[in-house]
C-alpha positions as CSV (number, residue, x, y, z in Angstrom):
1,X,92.7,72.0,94.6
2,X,89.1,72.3,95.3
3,X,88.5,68.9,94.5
4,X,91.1,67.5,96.6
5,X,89.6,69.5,99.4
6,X,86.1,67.9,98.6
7,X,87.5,64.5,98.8
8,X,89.5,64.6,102.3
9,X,86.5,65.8,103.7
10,X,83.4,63.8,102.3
11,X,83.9,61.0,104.8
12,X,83.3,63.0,107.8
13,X,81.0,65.4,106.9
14,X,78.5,62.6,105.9
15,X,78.1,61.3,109.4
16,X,79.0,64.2,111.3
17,X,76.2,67.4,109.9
18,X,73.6,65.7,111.2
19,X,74.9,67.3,114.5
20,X,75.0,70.8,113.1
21,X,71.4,71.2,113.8
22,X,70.5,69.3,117.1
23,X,66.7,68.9,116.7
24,X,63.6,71.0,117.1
25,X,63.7,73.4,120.1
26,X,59.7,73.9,119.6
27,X,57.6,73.7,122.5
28,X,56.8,75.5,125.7
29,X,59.7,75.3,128.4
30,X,61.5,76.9,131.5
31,X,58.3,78.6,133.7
32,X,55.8,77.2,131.1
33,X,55.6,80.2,129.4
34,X,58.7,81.2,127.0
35,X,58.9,79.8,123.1
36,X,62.5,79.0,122.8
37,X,62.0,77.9,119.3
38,X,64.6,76.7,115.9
39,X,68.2,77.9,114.8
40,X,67.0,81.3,113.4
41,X,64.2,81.7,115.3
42,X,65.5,84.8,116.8
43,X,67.1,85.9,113.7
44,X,64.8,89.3,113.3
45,X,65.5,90.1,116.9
46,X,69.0,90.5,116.1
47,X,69.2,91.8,112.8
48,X,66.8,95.1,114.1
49,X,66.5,97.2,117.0
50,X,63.4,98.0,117.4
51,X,62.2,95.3,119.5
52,X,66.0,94.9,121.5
53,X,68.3,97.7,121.5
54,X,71.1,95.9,123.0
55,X,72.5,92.3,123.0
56,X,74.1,89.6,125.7
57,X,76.0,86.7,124.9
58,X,76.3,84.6,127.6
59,X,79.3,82.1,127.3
60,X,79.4,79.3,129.8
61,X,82.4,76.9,129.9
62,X,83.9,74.1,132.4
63,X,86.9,74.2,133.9
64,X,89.8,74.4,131.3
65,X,88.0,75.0,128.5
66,X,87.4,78.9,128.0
67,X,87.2,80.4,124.5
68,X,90.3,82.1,123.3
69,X,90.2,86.1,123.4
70,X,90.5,86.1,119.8
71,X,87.4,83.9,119.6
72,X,85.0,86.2,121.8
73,X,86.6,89.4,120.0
74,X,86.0,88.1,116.6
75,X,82.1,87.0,117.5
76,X,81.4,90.5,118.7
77,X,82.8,91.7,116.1
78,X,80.5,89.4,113.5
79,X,77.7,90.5,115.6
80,X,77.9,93.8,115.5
81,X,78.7,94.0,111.8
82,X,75.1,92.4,111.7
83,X,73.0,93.1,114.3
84,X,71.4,96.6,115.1
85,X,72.1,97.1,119.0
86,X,72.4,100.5,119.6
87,X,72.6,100.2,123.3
88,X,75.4,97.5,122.4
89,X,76.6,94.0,122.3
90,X,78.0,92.2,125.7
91,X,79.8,89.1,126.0
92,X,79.5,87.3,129.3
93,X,82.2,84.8,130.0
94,X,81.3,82.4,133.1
95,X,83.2,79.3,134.6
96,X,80.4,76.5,135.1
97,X,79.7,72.9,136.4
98,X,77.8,71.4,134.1
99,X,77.3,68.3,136.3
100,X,77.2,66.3,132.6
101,X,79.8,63.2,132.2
102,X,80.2,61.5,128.8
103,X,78.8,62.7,125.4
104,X,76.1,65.6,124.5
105,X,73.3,65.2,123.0
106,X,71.3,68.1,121.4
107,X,68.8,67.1,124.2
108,X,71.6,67.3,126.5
109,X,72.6,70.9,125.2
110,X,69.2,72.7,125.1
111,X,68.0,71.2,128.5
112,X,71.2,72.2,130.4
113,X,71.8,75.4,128.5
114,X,68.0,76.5,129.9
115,X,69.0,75.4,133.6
116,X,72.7,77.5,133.1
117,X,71.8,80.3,131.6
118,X,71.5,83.8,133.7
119,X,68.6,85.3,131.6
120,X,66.1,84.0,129.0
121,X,66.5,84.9,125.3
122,X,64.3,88.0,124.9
123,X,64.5,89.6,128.4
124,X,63.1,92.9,128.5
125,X,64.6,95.3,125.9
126,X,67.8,92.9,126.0
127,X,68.2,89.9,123.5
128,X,70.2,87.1,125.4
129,X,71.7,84.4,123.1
130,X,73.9,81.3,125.1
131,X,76.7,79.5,124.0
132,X,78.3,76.1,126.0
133,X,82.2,75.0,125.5
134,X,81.7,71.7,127.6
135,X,84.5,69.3,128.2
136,X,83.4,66.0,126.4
137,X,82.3,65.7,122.7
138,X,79.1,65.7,121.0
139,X,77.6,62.2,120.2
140,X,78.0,62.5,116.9
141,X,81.4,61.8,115.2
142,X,83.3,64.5,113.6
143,X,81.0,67.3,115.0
144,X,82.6,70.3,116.5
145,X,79.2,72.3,117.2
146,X,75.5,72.5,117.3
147,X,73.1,74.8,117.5
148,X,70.0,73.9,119.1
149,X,67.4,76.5,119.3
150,X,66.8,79.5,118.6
151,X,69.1,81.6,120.9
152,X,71.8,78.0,122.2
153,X,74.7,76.6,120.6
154,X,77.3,74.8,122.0
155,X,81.4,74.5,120.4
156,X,83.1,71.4,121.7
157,X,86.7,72.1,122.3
158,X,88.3,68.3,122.7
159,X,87.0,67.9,119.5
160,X,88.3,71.1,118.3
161,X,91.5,70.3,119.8
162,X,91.7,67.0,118.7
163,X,91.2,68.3,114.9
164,X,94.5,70.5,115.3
165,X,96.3,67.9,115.9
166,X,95.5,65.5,112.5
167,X,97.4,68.3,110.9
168,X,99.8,71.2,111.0
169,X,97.0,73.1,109.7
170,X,95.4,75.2,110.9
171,X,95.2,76.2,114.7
172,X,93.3,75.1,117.4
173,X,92.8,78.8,117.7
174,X,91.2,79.3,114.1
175,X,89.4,76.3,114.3
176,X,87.6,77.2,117.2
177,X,87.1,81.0,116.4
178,X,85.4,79.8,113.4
179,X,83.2,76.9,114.6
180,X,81.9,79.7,117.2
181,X,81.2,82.1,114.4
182,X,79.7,79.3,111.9
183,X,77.5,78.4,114.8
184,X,76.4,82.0,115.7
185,X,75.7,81.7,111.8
186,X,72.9,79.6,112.4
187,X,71.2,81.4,115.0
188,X,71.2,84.2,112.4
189,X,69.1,81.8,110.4
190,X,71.6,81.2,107.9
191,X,71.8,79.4,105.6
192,X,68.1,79.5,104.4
193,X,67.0,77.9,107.4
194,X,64.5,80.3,108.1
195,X,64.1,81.9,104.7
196,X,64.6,80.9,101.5
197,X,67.5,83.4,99.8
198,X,67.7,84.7,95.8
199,X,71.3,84.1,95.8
200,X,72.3,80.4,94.7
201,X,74.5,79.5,97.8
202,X,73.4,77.1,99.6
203,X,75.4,74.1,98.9
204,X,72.9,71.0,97.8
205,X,74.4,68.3,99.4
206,X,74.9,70.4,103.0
207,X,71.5,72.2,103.8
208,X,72.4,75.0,105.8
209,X,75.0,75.9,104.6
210,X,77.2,77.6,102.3
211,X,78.9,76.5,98.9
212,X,81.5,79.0,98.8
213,X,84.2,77.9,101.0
214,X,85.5,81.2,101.7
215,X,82.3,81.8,103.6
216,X,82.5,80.6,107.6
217,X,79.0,79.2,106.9
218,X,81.1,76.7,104.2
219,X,79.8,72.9,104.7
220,X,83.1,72.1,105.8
221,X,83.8,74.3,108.7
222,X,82.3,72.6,111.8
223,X,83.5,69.0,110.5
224,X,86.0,67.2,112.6
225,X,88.3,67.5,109.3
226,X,88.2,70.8,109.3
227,X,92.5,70.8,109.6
228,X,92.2,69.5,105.8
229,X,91.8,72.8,104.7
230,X,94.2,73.1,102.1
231,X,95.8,76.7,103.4
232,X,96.5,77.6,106.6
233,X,93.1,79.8,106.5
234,X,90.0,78.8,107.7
235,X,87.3,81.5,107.1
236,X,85.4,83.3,109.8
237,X,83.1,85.7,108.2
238,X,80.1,85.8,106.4
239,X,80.4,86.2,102.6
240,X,78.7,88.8,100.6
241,X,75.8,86.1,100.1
242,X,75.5,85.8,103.7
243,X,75.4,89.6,104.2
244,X,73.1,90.7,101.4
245,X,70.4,87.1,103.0
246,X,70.9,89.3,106.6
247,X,70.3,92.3,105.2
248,X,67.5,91.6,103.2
249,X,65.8,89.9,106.4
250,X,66.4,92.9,108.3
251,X,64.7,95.5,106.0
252,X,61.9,93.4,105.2
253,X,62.8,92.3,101.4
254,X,62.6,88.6,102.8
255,X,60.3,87.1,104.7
256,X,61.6,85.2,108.0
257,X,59.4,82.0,109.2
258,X,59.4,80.8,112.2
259,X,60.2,84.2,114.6
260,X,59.9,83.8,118.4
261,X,59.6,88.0,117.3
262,X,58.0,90.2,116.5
């Protein structure tokens, strides 16, 4: 079965994961003076709470296209089975122009995510990470999300949509609940993008991301075929792998590169 999952799916995922990670976020930006750095680069400010003892998410969507309940209820839950926030973790839904017509770029995400967002990522004692659900697609074929720096990702829902209906299986609903998690994923730094884990899961063929398909971090998850999944299932949590790499980063067993902080 696992082979006939591998084959539906090769097509698509070998144009389409170049998208997962939309280029290098490095350099100054915004007032000149804030580092909004790589796809984990914020990793240790999540995973501990001694530098940020709570958490915002700031969701931004156009007209039509806000995240299903289930999907913001599922990523605070994934959160907070993760991150230490004592003072808590917010989610903050807003309806926004984007002013953006056509197809996204990573460029296109990270400079309009910095001119939409409310607050910048480490904002006093409060970590602020973004997330876009534009109308549109990314550029790349057969790529349902991106993350872009350390603290933006963006979930494109016509593409999401679009998957549902190449099969009976599975939702729009799951798919999208688990491209947002898969995405959040990365911001976590996983998989080994900011570390290099003891645990032999990183697939070899998909760097960043999982080999274990029951993982959300699973190569296959943010791939336009995702409604090839054999089941009706498509996971949305971490695996043990991916929890034992976050906790390890947390306490200090491994060593995170590339931290905006501390």
């Amino acid at each position: 079965m696992q082979s006939r999952l591998f084959a539906m799916l090769t097509v698509f995922l070998l144009s389409g994961l170049s998208g997962c990670f939309g280029g290098s976020g490095d350099g100054i930006f915004g007032d000149g003076e804030e580092l909004y750095g790589v796809p984990g680069g914020l990793t240790l400010a999540c995973l501990r709470s001694d530098g940020f003892d709570s958490m915002v998410v700031e969701i931004d969507y156009s007209t039509g296209y806000q995240p299903d309940s289930s999907t913001v209820s599922t990523l605070k839950t994934r959160l907070q089975q993760v991150c230490d926030k004592p003072g808590g973790i917010d989610i903050e839904l807003t309806e926004t122009n984007f002013d953006h017509q056509g197809s996204w770029s990573a460029d296109d995400v990270r400079e309009i995510g910095r001119d939409t967002r409310e607050g910048v990522p480490q904002d006093g004692n409060v970590l602020r990470w973004h997330l876009l659900f534009p109308s549109g697609s990314y550029e790349n074929d057969g790529v349902l999300g991106v993350a872009v720096d350390a603290s933006t990702a963006a979930v494109f829902l016509d593409d999401v949509r679009e998957a549902e209906h190449w099969s009976t299986r599975p939702s729009a609903e799951q798919i999208e609940e688990a491209v947002t998690v898969h995405e959040v994923g990365h911001l976590l730094g996983l998989v080994n993008l900011v570390y290099q884990s003891p645990r032999p899961h990183e697939d070899p063929d998909h760097p960043g991301h999982s080999n274990n398909e029951d993982s959300v971090m699973y190569w296959a998850v943010e791939s336009g075929d995702i409604s090839s999944f054999i089941s009706n299932d498509v996971p949305d949590e971490f695996d043990a792998d991916d929890l034992a790499d976050l906790a390890d980063l947390a306490s200090g067993e491994l060593v995170a590169s590339d931290q905006l902080w501390p």
